[in-house]
C-alpha positions as CSV (number, residue, x, y, z in Angstrom):
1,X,-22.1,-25.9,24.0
2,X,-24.1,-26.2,20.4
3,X,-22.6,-24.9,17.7
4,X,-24.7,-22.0,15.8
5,X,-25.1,-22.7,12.3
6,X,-24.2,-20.2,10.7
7,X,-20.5,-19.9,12.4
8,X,-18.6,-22.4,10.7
9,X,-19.2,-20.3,7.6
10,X,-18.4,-17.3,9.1
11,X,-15.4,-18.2,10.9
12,X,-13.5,-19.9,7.3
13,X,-14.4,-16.3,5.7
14,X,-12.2,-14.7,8.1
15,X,-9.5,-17.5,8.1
16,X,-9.4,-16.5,3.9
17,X,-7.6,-13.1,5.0
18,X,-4.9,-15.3,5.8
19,X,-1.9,-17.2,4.5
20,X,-3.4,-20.6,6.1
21,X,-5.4,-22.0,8.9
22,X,-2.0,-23.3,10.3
23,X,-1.1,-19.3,10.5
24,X,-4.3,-18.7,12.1
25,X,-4.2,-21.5,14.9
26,X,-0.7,-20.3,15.6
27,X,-1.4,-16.7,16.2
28,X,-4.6,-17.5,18.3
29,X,-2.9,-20.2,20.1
30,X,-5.3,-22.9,19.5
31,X,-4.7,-26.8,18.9
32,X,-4.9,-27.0,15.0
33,X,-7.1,-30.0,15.5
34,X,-9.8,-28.2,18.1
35,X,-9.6,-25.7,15.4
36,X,-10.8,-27.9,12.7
37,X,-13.8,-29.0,14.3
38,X,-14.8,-25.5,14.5
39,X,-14.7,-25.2,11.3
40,X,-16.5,-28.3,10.3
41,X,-19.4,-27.3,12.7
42,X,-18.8,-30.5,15.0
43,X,-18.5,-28.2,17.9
44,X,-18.5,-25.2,19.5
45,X,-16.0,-22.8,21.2
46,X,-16.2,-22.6,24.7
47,X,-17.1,-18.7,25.8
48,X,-13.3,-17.7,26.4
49,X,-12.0,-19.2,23.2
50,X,-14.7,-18.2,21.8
51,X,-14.2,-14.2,22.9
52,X,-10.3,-14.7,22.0
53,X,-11.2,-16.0,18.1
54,X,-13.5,-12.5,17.8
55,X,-11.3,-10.1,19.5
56,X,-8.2,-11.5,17.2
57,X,-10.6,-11.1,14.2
58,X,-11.5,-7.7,15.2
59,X,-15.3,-8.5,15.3
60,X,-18.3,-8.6,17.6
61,X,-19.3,-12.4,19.4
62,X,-23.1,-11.1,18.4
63,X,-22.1,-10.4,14.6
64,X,-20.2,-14.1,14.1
65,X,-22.8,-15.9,14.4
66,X,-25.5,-14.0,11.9
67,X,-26.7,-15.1,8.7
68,X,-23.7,-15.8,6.0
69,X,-24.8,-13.1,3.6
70,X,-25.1,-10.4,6.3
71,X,-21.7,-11.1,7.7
72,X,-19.9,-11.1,4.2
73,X,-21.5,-7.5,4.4
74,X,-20.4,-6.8,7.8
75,X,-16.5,-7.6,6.9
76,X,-16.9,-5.8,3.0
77,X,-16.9,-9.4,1.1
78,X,-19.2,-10.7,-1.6
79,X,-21.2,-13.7,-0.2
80,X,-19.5,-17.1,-2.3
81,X,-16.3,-14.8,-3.1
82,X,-13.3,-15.6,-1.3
83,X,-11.6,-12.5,-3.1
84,X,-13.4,-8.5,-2.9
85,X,-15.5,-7.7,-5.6
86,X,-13.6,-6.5,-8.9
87,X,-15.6,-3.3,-10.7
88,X,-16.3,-3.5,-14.1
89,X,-14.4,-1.9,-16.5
90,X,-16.6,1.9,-16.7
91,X,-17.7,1.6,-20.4
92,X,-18.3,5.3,-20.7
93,X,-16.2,7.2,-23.3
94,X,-15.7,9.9,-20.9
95,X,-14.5,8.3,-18.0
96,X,-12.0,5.9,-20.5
97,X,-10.4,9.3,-21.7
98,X,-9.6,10.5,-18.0
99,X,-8.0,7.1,-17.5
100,X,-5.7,7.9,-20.8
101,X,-4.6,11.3,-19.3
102,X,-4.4,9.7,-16.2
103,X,-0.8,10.2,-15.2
104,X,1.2,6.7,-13.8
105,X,2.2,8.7,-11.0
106,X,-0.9,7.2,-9.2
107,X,0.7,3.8,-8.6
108,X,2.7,5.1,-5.8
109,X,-0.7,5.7,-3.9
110,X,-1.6,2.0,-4.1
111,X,-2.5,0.8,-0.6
112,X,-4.6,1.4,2.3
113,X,-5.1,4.1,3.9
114,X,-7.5,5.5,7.0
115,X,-10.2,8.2,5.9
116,X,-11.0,11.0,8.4
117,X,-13.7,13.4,7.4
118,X,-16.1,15.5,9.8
119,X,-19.4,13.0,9.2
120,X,-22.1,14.3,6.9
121,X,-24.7,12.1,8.5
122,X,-23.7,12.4,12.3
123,X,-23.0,16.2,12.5
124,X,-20.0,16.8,14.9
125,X,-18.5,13.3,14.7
126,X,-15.3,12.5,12.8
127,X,-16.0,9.0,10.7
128,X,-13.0,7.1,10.1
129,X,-13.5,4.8,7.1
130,X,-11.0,2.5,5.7
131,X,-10.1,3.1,1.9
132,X,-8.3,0.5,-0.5
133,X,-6.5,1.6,-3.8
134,X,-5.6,-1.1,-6.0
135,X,-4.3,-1.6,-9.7
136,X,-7.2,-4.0,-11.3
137,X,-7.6,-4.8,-14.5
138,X,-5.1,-1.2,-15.6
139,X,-7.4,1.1,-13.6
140,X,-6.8,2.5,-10.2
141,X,-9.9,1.2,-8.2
142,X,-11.4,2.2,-4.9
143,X,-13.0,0.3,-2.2
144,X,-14.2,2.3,0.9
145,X,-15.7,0.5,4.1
146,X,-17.3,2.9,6.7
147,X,-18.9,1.6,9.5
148,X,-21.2,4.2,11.4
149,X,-20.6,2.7,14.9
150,X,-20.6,5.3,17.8
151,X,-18.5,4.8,20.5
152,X,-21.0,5.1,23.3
153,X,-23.1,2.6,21.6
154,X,-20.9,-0.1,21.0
155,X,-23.5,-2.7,20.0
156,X,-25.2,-0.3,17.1
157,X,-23.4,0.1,13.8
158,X,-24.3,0.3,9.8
159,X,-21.2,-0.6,7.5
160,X,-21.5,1.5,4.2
161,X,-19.3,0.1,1.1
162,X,-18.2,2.5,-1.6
163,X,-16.5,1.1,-5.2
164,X,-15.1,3.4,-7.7
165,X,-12.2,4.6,-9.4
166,X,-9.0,7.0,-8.8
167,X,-7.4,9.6,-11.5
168,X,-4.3,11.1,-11.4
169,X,-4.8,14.5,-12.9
170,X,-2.6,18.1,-13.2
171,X,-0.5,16.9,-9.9
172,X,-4.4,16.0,-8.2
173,X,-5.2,12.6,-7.0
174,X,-9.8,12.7,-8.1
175,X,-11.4,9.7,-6.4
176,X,-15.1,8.8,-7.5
177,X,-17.0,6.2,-6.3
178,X,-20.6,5.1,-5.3
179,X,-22.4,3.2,-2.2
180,X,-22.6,-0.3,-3.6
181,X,-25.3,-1.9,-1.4
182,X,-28.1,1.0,-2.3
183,X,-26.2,2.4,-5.2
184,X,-28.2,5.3,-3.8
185,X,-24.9,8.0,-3.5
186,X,-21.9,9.2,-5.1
187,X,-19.2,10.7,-3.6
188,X,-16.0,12.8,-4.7
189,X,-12.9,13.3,-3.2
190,X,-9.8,15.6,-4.1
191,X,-6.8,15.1,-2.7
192,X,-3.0,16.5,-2.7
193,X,-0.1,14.1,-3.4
194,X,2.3,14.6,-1.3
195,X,5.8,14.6,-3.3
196,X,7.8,12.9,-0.3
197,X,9.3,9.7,-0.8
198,X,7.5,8.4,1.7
199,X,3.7,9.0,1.9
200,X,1.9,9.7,5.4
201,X,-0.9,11.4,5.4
202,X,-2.6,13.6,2.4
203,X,-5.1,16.7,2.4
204,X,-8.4,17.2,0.5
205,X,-11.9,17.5,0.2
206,X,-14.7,15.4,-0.4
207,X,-18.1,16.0,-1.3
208,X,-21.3,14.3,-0.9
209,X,-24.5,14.0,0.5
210,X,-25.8,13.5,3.9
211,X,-27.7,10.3,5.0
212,X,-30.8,12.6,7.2
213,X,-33.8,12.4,5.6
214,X,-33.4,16.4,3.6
215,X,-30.2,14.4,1.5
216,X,-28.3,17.6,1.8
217,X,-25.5,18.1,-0.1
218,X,-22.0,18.5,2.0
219,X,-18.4,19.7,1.6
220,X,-15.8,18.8,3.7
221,X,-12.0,18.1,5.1
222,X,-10.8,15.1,4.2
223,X,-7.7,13.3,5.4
224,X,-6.6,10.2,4.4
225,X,-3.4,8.4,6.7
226,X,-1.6,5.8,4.7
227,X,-1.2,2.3,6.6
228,X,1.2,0.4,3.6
229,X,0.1,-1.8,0.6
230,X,-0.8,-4.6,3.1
231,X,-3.0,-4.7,6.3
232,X,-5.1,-6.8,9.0
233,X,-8.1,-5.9,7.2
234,X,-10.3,-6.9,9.9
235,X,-8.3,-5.7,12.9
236,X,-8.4,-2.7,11.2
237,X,-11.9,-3.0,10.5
238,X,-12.3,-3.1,14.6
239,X,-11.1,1.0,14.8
240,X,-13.6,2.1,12.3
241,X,-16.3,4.4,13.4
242,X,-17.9,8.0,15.0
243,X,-15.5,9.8,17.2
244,X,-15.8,12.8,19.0
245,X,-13.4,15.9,17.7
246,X,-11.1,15.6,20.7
247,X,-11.1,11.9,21.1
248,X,-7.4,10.7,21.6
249,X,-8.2,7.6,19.1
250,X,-7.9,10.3,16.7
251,X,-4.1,11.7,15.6
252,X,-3.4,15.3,16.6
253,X,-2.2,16.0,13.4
254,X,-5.2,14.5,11.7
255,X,-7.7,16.6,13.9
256,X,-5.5,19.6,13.4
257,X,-5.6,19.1,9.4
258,X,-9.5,18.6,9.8
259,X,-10.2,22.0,11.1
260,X,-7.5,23.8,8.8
261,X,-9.8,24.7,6.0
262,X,-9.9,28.4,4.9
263,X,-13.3,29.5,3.2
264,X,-12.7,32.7,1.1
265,X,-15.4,34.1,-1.4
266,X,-17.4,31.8,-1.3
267,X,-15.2,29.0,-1.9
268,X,-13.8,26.0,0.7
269,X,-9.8,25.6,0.0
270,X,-7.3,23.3,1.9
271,X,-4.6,25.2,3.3
């Protein structure tokens, strides 16, 4: 079997979200010295190692062997960075007084969490997206990976990533951020801490702008389910997508919470 030429690359971009390649060849069961020719390009996998690699990476056979650049996308890396991209500090005065009054509370909410939100672009789906909050630089900053993948058609999917920044304000957790490949949309979310000692899932709403061509602006219920302050990024990657609003893959609670939302005068509130 030839090797493709673009899967060497891709394969040591996936082995960086781990400790080592020893780690990796352990887990997946495979001689470390098979393994290194893999990764050199000499050869190829057969089809059932091959299958095993992808389905421990969380990722699709068809999607490891495309162009480097567009597989960094896929996975939410920067091509020729082995770490995730690191915002700028915002130079605006505005936004560098709401990080002074933002309150150190935030720090607890480090970590990742999964996003559920009724989809603004696929009316009647639930999109759950994967949301990073990390300390960086003395800001709170926000990396969101959404891949618009529908269930019934497993082989079509369009990964969105969002970069921005979180404030802790008057007991509210205010996340902003922005779609970073088009830089075409900005979204806000608003959530509740929750005051336990240990976090689960928190309430909100987030507002933004749907992807059909009219761009119509959108309000809606937003949960977001803490996983802990490290993950399998790209096993977790593998349960992103469109669900349907009873679909089992989606908590009870969390589908619950989505529908919860009391609109009074006007105004949208979370219960």
């Amino acid at each position: 079997m030839h090797t493709n030429a673009n899967f060497p690359g891709n394969l040591k971009l996936l082995c960086n979200h781990y400790r080592s390649i020893a780690e990796v060849c352990r887990r997946l069961k495979i001689n470390r010295a098979q393994f290194n020719k893999y990764l050199s390009g000499q050869t190829a996998p057969t089809a059932h190692n091959l299958k095993r690699i992808c389905d421990f990476f969380g990722i699709d056979e068809s999607e490891i062997v495309r162009p480097h650049d567009e597989f960094a996308r896929i996975i939410g890396v920067r091509p020729g960075s082995s770490t995730q991209v690191v915002p700028a500090a915002p130079p605006l005065k505005h936004v560098e007084e709401l990080h002074r009054r933002s309150s150190d509370a935030l720090k607890k909410y480090v970590g990742y969490y999964f996003e559920y939100y009724h989809s603004m672009s696929s009316p009647g789906r639930i999109l759950r997206s994967l949301v990073h909050l990390r300390e960086e630089g003395g800001y709170v900053v926000c990396e969101r990976i959404e891949r618009l993948h529908d269930p019934s058609a497993p082989t079509q999917h369009v990964q969105c990533r969002y970069l921005g920044t979180a404030f802790y304000l008057q007991e509210r957790i205010f996340v902003l951020d922005y779609e970073s490949l088009t830089s075409n949309e900005i979204t806000q979310t608003v959530l509740i801490p929750s005051f336990k000692n240990r976090i689960v899932r928190l309430n909100g709403l987030k507002l933004g702008v749907s992807a059909a061509d009219q761009r119509a602006p959108c309000c809606t219920r937003v949960v977001w389910e803490y996983l802990g302050a490290q993950v399998p990024r790209i096993r977790c990657y593998r349960q992103l997508g469109l669900f349907a609003p009873d679909d089992d893959q989606i908590n009870a609670d969390v589908r619950r919470r989505l529908q919860d939302t009391r609109f009074d005068q006007g105004l949208f509130f979370v219960p």
